[in-house]
C-alpha positions as CSV (number, residue, x, y, z in Angstrom):
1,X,2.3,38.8,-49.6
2,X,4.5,35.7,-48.4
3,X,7.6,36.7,-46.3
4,X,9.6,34.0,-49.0
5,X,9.4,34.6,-53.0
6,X,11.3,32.4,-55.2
7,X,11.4,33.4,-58.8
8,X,13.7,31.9,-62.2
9,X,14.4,33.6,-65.8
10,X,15.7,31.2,-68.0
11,X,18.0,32.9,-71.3
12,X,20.3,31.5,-73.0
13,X,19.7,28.0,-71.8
14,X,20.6,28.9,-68.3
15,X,18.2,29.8,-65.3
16,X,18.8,32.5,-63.1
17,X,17.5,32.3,-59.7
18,X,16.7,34.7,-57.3
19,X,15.8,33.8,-53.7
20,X,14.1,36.5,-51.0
21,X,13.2,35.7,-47.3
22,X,11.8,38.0,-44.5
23,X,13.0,37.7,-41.2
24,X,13.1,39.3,-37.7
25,X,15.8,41.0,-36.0
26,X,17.8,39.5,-33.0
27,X,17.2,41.6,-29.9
28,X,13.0,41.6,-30.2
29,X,13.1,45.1,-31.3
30,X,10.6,44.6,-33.9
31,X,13.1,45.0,-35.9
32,X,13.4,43.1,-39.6
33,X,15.2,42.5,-42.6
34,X,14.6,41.7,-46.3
35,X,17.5,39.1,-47.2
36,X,18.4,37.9,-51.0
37,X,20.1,35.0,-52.9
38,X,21.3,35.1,-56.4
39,X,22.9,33.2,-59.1
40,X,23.1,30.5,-61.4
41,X,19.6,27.5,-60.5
42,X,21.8,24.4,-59.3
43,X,24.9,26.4,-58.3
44,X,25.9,28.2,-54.9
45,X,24.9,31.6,-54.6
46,X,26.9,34.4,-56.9
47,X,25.5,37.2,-54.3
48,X,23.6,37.8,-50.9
49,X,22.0,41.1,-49.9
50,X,20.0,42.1,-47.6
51,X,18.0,45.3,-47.1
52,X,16.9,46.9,-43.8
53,X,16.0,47.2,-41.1
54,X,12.7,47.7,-41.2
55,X,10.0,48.6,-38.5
56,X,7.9,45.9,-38.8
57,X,7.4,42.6,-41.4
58,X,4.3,44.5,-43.3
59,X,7.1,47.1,-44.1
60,X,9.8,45.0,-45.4
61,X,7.1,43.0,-47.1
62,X,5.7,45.8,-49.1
63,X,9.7,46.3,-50.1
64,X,9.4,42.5,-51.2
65,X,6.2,43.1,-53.6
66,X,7.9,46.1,-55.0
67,X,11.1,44.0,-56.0
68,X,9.0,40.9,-56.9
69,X,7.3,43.1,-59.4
70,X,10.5,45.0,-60.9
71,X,11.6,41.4,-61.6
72,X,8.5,40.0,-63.2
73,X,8.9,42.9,-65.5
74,X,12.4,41.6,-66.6
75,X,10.7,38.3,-67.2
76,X,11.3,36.2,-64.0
77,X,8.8,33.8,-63.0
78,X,7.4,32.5,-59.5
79,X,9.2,29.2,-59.0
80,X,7.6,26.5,-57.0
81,X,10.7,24.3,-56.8
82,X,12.1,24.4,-53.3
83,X,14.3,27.1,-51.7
84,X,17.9,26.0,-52.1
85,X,20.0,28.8,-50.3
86,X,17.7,29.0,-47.5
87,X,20.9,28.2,-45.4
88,X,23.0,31.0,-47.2
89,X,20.4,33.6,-45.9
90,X,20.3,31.8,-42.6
91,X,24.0,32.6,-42.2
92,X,23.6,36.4,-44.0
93,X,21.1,37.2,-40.7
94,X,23.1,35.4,-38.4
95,X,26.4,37.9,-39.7
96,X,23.8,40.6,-39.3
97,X,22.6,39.8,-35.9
98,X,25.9,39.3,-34.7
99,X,26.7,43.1,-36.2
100,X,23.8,44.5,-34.7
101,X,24.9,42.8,-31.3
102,X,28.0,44.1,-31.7
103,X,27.1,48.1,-32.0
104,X,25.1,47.7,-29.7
105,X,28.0,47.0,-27.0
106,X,27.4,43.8,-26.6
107,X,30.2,41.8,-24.8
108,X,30.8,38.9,-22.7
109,X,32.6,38.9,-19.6
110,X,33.9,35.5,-19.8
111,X,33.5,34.0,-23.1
112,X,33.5,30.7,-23.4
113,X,36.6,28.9,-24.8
């Protein structure tokens, strides 16, 4: 399974998009995470999700298949287009990183300015 789907539905005259991306963890915990973009093909994002964390990328892939299939069953289709919001889900795991650093009592003495 790839650790990036990219899938369409088209209704109505509009396509619906759905972008999924796997990607580690800061902190090389083996940690990862399942992120998701949605909306409107040609638009900005209407929603970003992401699922985790998982113990491993064959875990959050198997997560991935499961989803991938769910939505080929409501008629979306493997698009091989490229990724457009691949920047949105950067930014989604850098917030989530930064979280993580966070709770984990993460702090700088002197931040820099």
């Amino acid at each position: 399974m790839p650790r990036c789907l990219c899938l369409t539905r088209r209704c109505l005259g509009l396509t619906t998009r759905i972008e999924c991306e796997i990607r580690p963890l800061a902190g090389q915990r083996g940690l990862w995470t399942l992120l998701c973009a949605a909306g409107m093909s040609g638009a900005q994002p209407s929603a970003i999700k992401a699922q985790g964390p998982f113990h491993g990328p064959l875990v959050a892939e198997s997560v991935l298949d499961s989803i991938a299939e769910c939505l080929a069953e409501q008629g979306y289709e493997t698009c091989i287009e490229p990724r457009i919001w691949r920047l949105h889900l950067q930014a989604e795991l850098r917030r989530l990183d930064g979280e993580r650093h966070r709770e984990l009592g993460g702090w700088q003495s002197r931040p820099e300015s």
